[in-house]
N, C-alpha and C positions, 0 to 999 in steps of 0.2 A: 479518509479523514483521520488524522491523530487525535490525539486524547485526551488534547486541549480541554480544559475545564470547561463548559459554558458550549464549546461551538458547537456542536450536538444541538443542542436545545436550540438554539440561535438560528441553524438548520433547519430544522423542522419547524420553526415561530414562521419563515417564508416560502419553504416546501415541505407541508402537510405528510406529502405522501412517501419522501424522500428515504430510501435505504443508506443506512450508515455502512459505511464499511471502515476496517481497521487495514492498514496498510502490514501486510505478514510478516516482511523481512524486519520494520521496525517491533512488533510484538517478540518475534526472536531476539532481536536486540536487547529488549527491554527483559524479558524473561531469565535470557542468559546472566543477567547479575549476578542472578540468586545459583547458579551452578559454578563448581568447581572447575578449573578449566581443562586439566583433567577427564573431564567427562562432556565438554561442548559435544565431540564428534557422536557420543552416542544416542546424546540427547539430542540433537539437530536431526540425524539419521530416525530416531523413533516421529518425531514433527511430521518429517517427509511423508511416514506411512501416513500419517492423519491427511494432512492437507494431501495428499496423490492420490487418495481414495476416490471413486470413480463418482459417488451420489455421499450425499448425509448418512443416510443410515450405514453408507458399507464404511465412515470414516468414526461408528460412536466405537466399535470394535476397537482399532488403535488409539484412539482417544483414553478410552479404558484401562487399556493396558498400559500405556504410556503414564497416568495418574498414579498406578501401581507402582511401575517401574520408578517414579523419580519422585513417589511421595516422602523421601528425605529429604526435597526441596522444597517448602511449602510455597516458598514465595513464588518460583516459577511456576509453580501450580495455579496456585492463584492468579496472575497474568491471561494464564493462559482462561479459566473460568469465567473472569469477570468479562473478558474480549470474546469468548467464543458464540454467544448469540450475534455479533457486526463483521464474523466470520462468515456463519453459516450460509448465508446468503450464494457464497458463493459458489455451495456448491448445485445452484439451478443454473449454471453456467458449463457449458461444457472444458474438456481439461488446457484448449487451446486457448480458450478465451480467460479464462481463469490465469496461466499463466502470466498476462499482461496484467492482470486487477489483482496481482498479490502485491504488488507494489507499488507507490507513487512517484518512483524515483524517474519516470521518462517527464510526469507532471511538474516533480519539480526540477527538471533540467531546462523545462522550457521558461519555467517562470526565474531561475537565474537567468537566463539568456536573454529573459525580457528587460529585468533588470537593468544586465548589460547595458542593452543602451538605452534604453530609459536614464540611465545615470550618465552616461557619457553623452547624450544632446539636452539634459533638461533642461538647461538656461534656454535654449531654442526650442524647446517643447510646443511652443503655441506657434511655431510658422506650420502651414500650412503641407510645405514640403518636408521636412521635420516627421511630421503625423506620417505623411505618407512611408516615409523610408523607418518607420517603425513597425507598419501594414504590412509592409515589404517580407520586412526582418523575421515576422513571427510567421504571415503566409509561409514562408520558403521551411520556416524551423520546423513548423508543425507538417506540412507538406512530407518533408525528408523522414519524419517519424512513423507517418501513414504509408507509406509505401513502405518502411521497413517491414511494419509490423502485418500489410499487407503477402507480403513474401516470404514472411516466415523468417526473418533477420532478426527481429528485438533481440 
């Protein structure tokens, strides 16, 4: 989930019980502002030790030190503080699965793709056959993603 104002809440208003998470590669996007660029590779490199850490607690170590190292940044500091409890979650995940859920970017490949044609048969959207070659469309898209991600391809 991003960091939409309101959709959080909005979440949780019709699932109670629903874990947030923060999509990673955007919180690095969004952190890097505040660093020089310059210093992206050392600061991305320091990231990796946090999020590649094996459980929570073996990742507050690099967390720590990383604060340290780039508290001349405040701003990326911050980013990273106010996100890091819709992080943590992930690390009850092991590192295989974790790699798919640092991102949203396969989620929204599919919902461009729905788009697609979504946009290119709307005026024909209520035929019957229509619906179905829409079913079709997303079966096959999502299908093609699950076996990737099943084989170790993502």
């Amino acid at each position: 989930m991003d960091g939409v104002s309101g959709l959080e809440v909005g979440a949780k208003s019709i699932f109670p019980n629903a874990l947030v998470q923060r999509c990673i590669v955007h919180l690095i996007r969004n952190s890097l502002k505040y660093v020089p660029s310059k210093d992206y590779k050392k600061y991305t490199q320091a990231l990796r030790k946090v999020y590649g850490a094996p459980n929570l607690k073996a990742a507050q170590v690099p967390f720590e030190n990383f604060r340290k190292e780039f508290s001349s940044y405040p701003g990326a500091i911050d980013v990273r503080e106010r996100n890091f409890k819709h992080v943590e979650q992930l690390f009850d995940y092991g590192s295989d699965i974790r790699k798919v859920m640092y991102t949203t970017n396969a989620i929204e490949a599919i919902h461009s793709s729905f788009r697609k044609v979504t946009k290119k048969e709307h005026s024909q959207i209520r035929t019957p056959s229509s619906k179905y070659s829409i079913y079709e469309f997303v079966s096959y898209k999502i299908s093609g993603k699950v076996e990737r991600f099943i084989t170790g391809q993502w």
